[in-house]
C-alpha positions as CSV (number, residue, x, y, z in Angstrom):
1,X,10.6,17.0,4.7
2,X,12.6,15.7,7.5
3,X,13.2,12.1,8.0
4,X,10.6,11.4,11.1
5,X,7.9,12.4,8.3
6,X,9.6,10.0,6.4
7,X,9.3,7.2,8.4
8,X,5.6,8.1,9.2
9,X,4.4,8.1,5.7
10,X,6.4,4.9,5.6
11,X,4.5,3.2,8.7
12,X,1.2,4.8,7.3
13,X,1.7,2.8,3.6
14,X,2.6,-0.4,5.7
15,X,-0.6,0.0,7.6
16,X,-3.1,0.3,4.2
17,X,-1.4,-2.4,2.3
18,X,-2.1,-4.6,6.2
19,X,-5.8,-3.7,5.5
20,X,-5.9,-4.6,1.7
21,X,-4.7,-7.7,2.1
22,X,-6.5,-8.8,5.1
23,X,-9.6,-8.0,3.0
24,X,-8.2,-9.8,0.1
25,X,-8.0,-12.7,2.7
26,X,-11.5,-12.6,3.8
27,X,-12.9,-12.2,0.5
28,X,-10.5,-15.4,-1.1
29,X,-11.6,-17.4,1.8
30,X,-15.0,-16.8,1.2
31,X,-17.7,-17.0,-2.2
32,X,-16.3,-14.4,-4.4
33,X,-16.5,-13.1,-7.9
34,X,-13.7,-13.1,-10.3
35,X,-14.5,-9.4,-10.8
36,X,-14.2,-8.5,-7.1
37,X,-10.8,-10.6,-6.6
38,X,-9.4,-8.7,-9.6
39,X,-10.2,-5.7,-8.2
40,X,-8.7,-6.3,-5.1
41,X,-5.5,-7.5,-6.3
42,X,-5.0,-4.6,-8.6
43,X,-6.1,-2.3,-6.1
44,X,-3.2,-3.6,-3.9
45,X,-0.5,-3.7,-6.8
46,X,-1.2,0.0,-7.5
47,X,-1.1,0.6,-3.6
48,X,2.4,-0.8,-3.6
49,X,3.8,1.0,-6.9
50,X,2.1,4.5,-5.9
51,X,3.8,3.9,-2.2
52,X,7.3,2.5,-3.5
53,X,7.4,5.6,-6.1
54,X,6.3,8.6,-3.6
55,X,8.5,6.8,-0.9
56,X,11.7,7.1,-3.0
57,X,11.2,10.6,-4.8
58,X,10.9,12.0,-0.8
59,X,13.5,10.3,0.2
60,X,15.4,12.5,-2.2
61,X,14.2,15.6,-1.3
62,X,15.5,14.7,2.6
63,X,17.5,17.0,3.8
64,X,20.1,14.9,5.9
């Protein structure tokens, strides 16, 4: 995997965690449910480990 990929897989993650937390925005701003606040916020916390751990085991595998 060259490094463009990189960076697109990069941008991609940036974009989905942009989306998660705008709609843990609209759904704190409004009525909620514990249960459904939970879930979003845990849902985004395993979005960012999942991204941060793929991100830096391809980054090894660059060939520079």
């Amino acid at each position: 995997m060259n490094k463009d990929k990189l960076i697109g897989l990069y941008i991609l993650w940036v974009v989905v965690l942009i989306i998660e937390l705008g709609w843990l925005y609209t759904v704190a701003t409004g009525i909620y449910q514990t249960g459904t606040l939970a879930f979003i916020i845990t849902l985004i916390t395993t979005t960012i480990i999942t991204g941060a751990v793929g991100l830096n085991l391809i980054s090894k595998f660059i060939n520079y």
